[in-house]
C-alpha positions in Angstrom: 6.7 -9.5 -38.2 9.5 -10.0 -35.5 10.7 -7.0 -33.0 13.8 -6.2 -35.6 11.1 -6.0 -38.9 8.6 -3.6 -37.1 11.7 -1.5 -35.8 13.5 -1.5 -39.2 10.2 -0.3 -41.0 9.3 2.0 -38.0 12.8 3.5 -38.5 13.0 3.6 -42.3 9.6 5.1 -42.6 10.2 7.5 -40.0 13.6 9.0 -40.8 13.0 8.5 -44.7 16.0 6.5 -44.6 18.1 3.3 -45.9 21.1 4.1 -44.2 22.9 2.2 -41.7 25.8 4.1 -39.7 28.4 1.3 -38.7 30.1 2.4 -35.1 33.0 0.2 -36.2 34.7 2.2 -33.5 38.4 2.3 -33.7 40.6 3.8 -30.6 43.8 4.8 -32.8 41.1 6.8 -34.8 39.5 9.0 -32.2 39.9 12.5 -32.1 42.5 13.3 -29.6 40.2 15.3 -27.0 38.3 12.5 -26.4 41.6 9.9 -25.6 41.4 11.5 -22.2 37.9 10.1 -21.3 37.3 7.3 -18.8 34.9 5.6 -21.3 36.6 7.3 -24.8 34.6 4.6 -27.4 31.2 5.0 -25.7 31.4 9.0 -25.5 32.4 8.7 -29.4 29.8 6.4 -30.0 27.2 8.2 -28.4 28.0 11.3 -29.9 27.6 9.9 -32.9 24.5 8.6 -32.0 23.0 11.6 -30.6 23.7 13.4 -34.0 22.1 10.5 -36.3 19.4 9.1 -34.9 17.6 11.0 -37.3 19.0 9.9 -40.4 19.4 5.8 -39.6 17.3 2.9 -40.5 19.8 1.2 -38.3 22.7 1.1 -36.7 25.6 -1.7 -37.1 28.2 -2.7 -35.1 31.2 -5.3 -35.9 32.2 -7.0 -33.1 35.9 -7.4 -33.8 36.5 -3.7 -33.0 36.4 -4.0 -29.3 36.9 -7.8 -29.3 40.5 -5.6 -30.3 40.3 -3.4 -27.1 39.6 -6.0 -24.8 37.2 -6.4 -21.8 36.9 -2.6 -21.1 35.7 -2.3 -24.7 33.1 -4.8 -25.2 32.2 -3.5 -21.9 31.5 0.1 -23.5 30.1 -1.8 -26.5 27.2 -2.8 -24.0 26.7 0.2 -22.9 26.1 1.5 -26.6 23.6 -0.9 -27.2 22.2 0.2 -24.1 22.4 3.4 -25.0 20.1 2.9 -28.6 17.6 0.6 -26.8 16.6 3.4 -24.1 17.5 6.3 -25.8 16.1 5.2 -29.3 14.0 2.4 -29.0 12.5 2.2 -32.4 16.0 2.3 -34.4 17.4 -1.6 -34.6 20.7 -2.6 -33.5 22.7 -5.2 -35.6 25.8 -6.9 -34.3 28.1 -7.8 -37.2 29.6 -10.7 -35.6 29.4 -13.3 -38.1 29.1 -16.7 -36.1 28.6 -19.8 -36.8 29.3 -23.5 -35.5 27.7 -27.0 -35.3 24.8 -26.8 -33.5 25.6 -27.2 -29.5 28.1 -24.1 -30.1 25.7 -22.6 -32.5 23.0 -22.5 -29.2 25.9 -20.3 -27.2 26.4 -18.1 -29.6 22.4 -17.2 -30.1 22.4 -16.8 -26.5 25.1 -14.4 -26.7 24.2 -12.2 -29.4 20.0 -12.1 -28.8 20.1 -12.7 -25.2 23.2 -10.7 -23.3 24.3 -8.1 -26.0 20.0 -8.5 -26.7 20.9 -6.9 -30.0 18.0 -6.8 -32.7 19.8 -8.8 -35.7 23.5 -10.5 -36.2 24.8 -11.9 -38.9 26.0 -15.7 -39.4 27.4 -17.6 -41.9 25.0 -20.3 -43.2 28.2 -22.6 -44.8 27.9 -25.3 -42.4 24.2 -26.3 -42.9 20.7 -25.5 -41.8 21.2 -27.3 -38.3 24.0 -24.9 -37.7 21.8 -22.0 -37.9 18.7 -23.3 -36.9 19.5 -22.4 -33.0 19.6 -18.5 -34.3 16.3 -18.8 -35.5 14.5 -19.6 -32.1 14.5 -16.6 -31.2 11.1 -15.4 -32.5 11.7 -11.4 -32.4 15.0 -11.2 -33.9 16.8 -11.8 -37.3 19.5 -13.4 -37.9 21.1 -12.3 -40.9 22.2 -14.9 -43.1 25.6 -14.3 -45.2 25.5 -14.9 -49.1 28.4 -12.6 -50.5 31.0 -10.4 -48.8 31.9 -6.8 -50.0 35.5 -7.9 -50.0 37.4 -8.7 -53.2 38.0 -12.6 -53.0 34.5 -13.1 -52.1 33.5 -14.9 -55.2 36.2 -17.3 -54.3 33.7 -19.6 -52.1 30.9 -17.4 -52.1 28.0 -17.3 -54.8 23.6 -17.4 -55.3 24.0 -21.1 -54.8 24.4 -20.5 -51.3 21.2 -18.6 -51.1 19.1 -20.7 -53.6 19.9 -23.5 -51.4 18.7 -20.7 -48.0 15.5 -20.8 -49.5 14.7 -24.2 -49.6 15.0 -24.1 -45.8 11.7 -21.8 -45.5 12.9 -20.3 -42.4 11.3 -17.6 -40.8 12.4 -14.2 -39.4 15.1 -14.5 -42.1 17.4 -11.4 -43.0 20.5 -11.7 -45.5 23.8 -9.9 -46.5 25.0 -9.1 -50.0 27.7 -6.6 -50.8 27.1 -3.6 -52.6 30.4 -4.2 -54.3 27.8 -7.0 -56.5 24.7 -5.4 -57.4 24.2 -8.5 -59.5 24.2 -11.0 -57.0 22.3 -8.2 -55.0 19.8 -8.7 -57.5 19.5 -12.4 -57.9 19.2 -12.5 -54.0 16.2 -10.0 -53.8 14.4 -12.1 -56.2 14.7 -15.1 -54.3 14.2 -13.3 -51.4 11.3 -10.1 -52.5 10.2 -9.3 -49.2 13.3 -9.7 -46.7 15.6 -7.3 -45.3 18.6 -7.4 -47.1 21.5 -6.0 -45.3 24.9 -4.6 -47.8 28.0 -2.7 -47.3 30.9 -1.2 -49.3 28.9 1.9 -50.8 31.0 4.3 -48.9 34.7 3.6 -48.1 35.0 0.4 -50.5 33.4 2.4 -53.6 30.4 0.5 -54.7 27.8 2.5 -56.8 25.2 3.7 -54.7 23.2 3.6 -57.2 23.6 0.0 -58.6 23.1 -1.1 -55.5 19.9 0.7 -54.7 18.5 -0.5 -57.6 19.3 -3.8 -57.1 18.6 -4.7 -54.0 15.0 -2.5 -52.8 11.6 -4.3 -52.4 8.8 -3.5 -54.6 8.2 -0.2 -52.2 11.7 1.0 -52.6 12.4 -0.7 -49.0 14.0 -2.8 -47.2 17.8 -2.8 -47.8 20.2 -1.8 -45.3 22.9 0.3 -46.7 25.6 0.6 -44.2 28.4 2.9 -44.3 31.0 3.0 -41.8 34.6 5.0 -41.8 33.3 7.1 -44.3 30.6 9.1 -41.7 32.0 8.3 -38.2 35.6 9.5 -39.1 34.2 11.9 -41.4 36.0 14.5 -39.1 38.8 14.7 -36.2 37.9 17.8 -34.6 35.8 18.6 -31.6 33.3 18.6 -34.1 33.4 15.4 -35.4 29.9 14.2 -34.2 28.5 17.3 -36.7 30.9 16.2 -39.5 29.7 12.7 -39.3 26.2 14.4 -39.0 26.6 16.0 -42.3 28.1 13.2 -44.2 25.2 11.3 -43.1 22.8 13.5 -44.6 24.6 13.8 -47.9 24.4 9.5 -48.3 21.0 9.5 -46.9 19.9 11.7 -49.8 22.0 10.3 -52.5 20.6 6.7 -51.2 17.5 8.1 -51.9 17.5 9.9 -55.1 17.2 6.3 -56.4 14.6 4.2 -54.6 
C-alpha cells in the first residue's frame, strides 16, 4: 500500500466516513469578520478543519482557487496543507490540480505537487498517453489520481470507459481514479475495471448527483474506498461567526446519508 492508501483507510475506518470536504476556498465568499484577517483563507480553512477532522476520509483542494488570489494565497494554501499534515497526520490531502504534459513537463509537475505542496494524491489527466503520466507514478507513496469522467455536463463530449479500459492495460501501480457522481454508470463500469482502487467523485452536493447512485456504484466489495467530495455545499454552509459549526453540521448530515447506503 502507498502512504495515501494506508491514510485513506486509516481515515475512513476511523471516522466511519467516505466523505471528502473540498476547501475550494473562495475570498468573495468568506464571512465578513474574517476579511479583516492577515491570513483570511487559512483562518477559514483551518476552522473548517478543526471542526471536521472527524467526519473526513479526506480532504480536497483545487488549485485554481488561490492560483485566483495570487502568491499570498497559494502561500496560505501551503500553510493548510501544513496545517493537516501536523495537525492531522492520518487524514490524506488531495490537490485537485489536474496536470498533465509530455513527459519532461510532466517530471515538474510531479515535483511540484508530491514534492513542495508534498500533498498525498493529485489528479491528472491521462489523455496524452502513458509516458505523460508515468513521471507521476515515481513517486512510490503517493497516488496520482487518474481522470476518466468529469462531473460537469459536456463531459461525455471527449470523455468515456474507453479511456480507463485503455488505463488498465498500463498495470500501473499506486493508481487512484476520478469519476463523477453525476454518472453512476460509468462509476460503475470504472469500479469493475478497477475493484480495489480508490476512486475519487464529486457532484453529490452542490451539482445534485444521487447520493445514493453513486454509493452504490462506485464502493469496493467492503463498502470502501470511494471518495465522495463535497465542496460549497459544507464550507459555505453558513456566513456567520459560526460558519465553522454550520459546515460542521452539514458535514455530519452527508456523512450519514453517504452512509445509510454502503
Amino acid at each position: 500500500m502507498t502512504r495515501f492508501d494506508q491514510k485513506l483507510e486509516t481515515a475512513t475506518k476511523k471516522n466511519n466516513s467516505l466523505l471528502c470536504v473540498g476547501l475550494d476556498t473562495d475570498l468573495e465568499k468568506l464571512p465578513q469578520h474574517l476579511k479583516a484577517e492577515k491570513e483570511p483563507i487559512f483562518e477559514f480553512n483551518k476552522a473548517i478543519i478543526d471542526k471536521t477532522a472527524d467526519l473526513v476520509c479526506a480532504y480536497k483542494i483545487n488549485i485554481a482557487f488561490y492560483e485566483a488570489y495570487g502568491i499570498d494565497a497559494l502561500s496560505q494554501l501551503k500553510k493548510t496543507f501544513q496545517y493537516i499534515h501536523n495537525q492531522y497526520p492520518d487524514v490524506p490531502v488531495i490537490l485537485d490540480a489536474k496536470r498533465a504534459d509530455v513527459p519532461n513537463s510532466a517530471r515538474m509537475y510531479a515535483k511540484a505537487m508530491f514534492e513542495y505542496w508534498d500533498v498525498d494524491a493529485a489528479t491528472v489527466f491521462p489523455f496524452l498517453g502513458r509516458d505523460s503520466v508515468e513521471p507521476f507514478f515515481e513517486y512510490k507513496d503517493k497516488s496520482p489520481i487518474l481522470i476518466i469522467k468529469t462531473s460537469n455536463t459536456d463531459a461525455s463530449t471527449f470523455q468515456n470507459s474507453n479511456t480507463a479500459e485503455e488505463i488498465k492495460k498500463w498495470m500501473l501501480p499506486n493508481i487512484a481514479l476520478f469519476v463523477g457522481a453525476t454518472d453512476p454508470e460509468e462509476l460503475a463500469n470504472v469500479r469493475k475495471l478497477f475493484p480495489e482502487s480508490p476512486i475519487l467523485t464529486a457532484g453529490i452536493g452542490a451539482q445534485g448527483a444521487s447520493i445514493e447512485q453513486a454509493i452504490k456504484a462506485g464502493i469496493d466489495k467492503d463498502g470502501n474506498n470511494l471518495i465522495c467530495n463535497s465542496s460549497r455545499e459544507i464550507i459555505y454552509a453558513g456566513s456567520g461567526t459560526d460558519f465553522a459549526q454550520k459546515a460542521r453540521e452539514k458535514a455530519i448530515e452527508l456523512r450519514n446519508i453517504i452512509n445509510t447506503y454502503r
